[in-house]
C-alpha positions in Angstrom: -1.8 -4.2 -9.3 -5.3 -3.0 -9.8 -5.3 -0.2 -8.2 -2.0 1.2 -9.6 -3.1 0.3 -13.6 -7.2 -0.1 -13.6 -7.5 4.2 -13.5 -5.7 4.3 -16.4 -8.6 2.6 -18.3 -11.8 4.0 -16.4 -13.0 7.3 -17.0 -11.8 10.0 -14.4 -15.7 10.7 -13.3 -15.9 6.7 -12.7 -12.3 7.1 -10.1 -14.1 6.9 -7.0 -16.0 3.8 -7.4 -12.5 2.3 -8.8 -10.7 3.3 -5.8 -13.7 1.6 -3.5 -13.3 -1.6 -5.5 -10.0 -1.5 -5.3 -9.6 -1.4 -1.6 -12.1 -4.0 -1.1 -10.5 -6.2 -3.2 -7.1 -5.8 -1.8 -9.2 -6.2 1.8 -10.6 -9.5 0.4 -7.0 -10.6 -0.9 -5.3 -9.5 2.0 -7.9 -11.7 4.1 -6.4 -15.1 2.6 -2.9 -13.8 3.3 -4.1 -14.0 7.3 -6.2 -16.9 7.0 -3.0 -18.9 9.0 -3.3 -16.5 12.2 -4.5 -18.5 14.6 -5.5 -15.5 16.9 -6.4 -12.2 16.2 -8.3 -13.5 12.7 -11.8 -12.7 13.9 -10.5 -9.6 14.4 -8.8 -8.4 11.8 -11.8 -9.6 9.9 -14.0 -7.4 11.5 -11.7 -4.8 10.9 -11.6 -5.5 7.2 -15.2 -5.4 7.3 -15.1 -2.2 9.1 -13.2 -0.7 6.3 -15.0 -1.9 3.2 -18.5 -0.4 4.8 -16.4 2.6 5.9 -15.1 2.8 1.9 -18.8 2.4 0.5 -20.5 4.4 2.8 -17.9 7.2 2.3 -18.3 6.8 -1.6 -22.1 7.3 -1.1 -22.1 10.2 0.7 -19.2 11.6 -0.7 -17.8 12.3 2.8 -15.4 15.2 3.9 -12.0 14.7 4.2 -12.0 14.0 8.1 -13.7 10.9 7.2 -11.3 10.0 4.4 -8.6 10.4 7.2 -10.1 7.9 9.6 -10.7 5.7 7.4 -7.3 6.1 5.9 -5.4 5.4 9.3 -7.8 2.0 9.9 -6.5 0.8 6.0 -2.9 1.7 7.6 -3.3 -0.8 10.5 -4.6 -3.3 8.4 -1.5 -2.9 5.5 0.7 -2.6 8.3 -0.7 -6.1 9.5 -0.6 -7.9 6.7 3.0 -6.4 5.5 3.8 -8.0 8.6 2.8 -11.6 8.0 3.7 -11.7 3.9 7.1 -10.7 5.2 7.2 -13.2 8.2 6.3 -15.5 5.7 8.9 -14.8 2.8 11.5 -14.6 5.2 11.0 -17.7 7.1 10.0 -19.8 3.5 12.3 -23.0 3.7 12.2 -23.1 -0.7 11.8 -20.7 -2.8 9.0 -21.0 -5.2 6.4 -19.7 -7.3 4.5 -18.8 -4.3 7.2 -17.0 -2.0 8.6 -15.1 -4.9 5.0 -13.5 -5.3 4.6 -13.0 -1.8 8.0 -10.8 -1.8 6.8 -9.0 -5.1 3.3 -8.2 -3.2 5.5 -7.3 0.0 6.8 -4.5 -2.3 4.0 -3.6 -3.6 2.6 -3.5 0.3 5.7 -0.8 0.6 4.1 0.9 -1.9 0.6 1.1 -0.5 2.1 2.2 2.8 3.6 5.0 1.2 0.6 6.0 -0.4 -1.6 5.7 2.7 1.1 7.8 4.5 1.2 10.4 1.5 -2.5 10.5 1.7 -2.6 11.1 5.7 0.0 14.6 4.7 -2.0 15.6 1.9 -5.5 15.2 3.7 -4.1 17.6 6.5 -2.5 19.9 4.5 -3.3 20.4 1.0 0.1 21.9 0.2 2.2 18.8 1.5 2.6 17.8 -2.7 3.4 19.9 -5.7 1.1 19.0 -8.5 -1.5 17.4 -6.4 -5.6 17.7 -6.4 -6.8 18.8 -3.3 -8.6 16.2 -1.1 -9.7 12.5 -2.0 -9.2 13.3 -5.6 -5.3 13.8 -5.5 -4.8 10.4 -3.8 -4.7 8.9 -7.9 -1.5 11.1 -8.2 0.1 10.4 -4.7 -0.5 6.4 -5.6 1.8 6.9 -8.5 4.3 9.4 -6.7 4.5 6.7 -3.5 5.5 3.9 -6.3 7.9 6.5 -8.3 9.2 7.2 -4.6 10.0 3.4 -3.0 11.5 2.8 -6.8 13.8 6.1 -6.8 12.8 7.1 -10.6 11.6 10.8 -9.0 10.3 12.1 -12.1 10.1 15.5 -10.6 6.8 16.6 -11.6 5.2 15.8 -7.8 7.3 16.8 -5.3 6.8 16.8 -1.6 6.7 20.6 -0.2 6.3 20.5 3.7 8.9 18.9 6.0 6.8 15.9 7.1 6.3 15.4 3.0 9.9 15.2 2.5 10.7 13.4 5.8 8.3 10.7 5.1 9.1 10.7 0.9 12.9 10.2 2.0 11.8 7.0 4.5 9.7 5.3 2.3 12.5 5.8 -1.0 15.0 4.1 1.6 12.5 1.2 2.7 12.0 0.6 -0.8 15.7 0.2 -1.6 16.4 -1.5 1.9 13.7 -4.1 1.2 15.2 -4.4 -2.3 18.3 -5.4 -1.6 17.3 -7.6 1.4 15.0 -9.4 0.2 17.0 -10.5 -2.9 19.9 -11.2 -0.6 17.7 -13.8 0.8 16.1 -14.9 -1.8 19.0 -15.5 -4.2 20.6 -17.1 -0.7 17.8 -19.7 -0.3 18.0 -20.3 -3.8 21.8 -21.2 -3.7 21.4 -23.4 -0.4 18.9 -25.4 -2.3 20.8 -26.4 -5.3 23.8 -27.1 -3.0 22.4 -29.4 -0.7 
């Protein structure tokens, strides 16, 4: 939630740093979501680590794009990771409480951030991939708020995608976000009634 409202606040020549917070925070956070694998921790910890230094180092030296990309595709594995276990984990809840329904509202939110990493992958390549869009690192503030405007179908209209792998991958993530919508409050609201019938 950070990363989508904290740049509204911050001014635009302080974005970077924002961004590199931001990602190491949801590193940290995501982390303590894992913390119940029993293998493969030590790893994804050194991956997390991997990709915080990559984040700073990247901000200091105000790398090119090729080495916004790389890092870009590690932050994808880990998301990918972690969307995995938060929705392991709100699926297989027994009871429904405080704690799952967060975990499905972060698992959307995980959607989200998926979308935005695989925006960002299109529009490092190819400039052109958005309408309305900065070129390099800078435009990633307005792909985070197209990929949320995407998985929750407003489409505003005023970033568009323009290349066939835009659309393609605009059109996937708008149906994940309804699919996961519907299915998660399917179960949800399904676990809720088997609880107060029993």
């Amino acid at each position: 939630m950070l990363m989508i409202v904290w740049p509204a606040f911050v001014p635009e020549k302080n974005e970077g740093i924002i961004w590199t917070l931001s990602r190491t925070l949801i590193l940290l956070a995501c982390i303590n979501v894992l913390r119940n694998l029993h293998s493969g921790l030590v790893g994804v910890m050194i991956l997390a680590i991997i990709i915080a230094g990559a984040d700073w180092f990247n901000l200091a030296l105000e790398a090119n794009d090729m080495a916004n990309l790389i890092n870009v595709l590690l932050f994808a594995i880990f998301i990918c990771l972690i969307s995995y276990q938060v929705f392991h984990q709100v699926l297989h809840a027994k009871d429904i409480d405080f704690h799952i329904i967060i975990g499905a509202f972060c698992g959307f939110l995980l959607i989200g951030l998926l979308t935005l990493i695989c925006c960002t992958y299109f529009h490092l390549k190819d400039p052109q991939s958005f309408s309305n869009v900065a070129p390099g690192a800078p435009g990633v503030d307005d792909l985070l708020y197209f990929s949320y405007i995407t998985i929750i179908t407003i489409g505003y209209g005023d970033i568009a995608p323009l290349t066939d792998p835009a659309r393609r991958i605009s059109l996937f993530f708008g149906l994940i976000g309804q699919f996961y919508l519907a299915v998660i409050m399917a179960v949800l609201v399904g676990k809720f009634i088997s609880k107060t019938e029993t």
